[in-house]
C-alpha positions in Angstrom: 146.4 -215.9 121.2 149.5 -216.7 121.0 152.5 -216.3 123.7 156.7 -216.4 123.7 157.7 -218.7 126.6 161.3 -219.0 127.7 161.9 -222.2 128.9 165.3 -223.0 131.2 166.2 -226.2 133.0 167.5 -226.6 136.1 171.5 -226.2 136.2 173.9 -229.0 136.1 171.1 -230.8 133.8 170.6 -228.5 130.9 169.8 -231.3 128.4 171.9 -230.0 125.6 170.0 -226.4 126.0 172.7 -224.8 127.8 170.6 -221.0 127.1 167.4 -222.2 127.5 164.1 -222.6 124.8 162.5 -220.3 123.0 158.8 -221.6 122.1 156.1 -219.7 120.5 152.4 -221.1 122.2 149.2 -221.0 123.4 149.8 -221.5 127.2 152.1 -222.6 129.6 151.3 -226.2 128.8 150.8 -225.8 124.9 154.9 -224.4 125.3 155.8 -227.8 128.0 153.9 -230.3 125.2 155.9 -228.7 121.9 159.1 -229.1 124.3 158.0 -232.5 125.3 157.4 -233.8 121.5 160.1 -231.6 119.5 163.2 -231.8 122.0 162.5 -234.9 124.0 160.8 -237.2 121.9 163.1 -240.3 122.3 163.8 -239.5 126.1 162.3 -238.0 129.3 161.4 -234.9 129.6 163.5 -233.2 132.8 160.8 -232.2 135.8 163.2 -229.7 136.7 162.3 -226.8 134.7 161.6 -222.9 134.7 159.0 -221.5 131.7 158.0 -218.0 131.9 155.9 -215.6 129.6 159.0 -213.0 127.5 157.1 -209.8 127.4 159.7 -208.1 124.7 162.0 -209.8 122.3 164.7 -207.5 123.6 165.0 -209.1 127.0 166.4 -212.2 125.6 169.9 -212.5 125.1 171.2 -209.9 122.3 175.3 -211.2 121.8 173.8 -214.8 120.6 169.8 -215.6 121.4 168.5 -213.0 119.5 170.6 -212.9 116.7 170.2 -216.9 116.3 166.4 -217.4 116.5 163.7 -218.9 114.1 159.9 -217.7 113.0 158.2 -216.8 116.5 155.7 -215.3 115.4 153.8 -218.9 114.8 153.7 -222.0 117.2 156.5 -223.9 117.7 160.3 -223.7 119.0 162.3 -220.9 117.9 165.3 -221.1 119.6 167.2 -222.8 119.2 166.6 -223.4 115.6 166.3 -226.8 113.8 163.3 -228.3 116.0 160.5 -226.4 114.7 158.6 -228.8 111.5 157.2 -225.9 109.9 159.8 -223.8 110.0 161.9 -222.3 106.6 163.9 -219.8 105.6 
């Protein structure tokens, strides 16, 4: 079954994700793999990081995260958009 993982890096080295990830998975390390390949592909992946399970869509942020993500209801990274392969409008 799948999850929605919120995934935030330590601050002072947000990597060009200022608001954090938004990844749809399987697990914990199903969310840190997509990250890995999808967002850090030509680099190294930061091992200061946060990921935690979103229990409600409305928790994330509703003035621009929520209003700005992609298809979560399949694997892959929804926010922010533009990183998921499978993704369309």
């Amino acid at each position: 079954m799948l999850k929605l993982f919120w995934l935030d890096f330590e601050a002072g080295r947000r990597h060009g994700f200022p608001m954090g990830v938004g990844i749809t998975a399987e697990d914990e390390t199903d969310a840190v793999d997509l990250a890995k390949t999808r967002l850090f592909a030509s680099g190294k992946f930061p091992t200061a990081y946060r990921i935690k399970i979103i229990p409600d869509l409305d928790t994330l942020g509703q003035n621009h995260v929520r209003p700005n993500i992609g298809h979560y209801l399949r694997r892959g990274i929804w926010f922010p958009t533009g990183y998921d392969n499978n993704w369309s409008p």
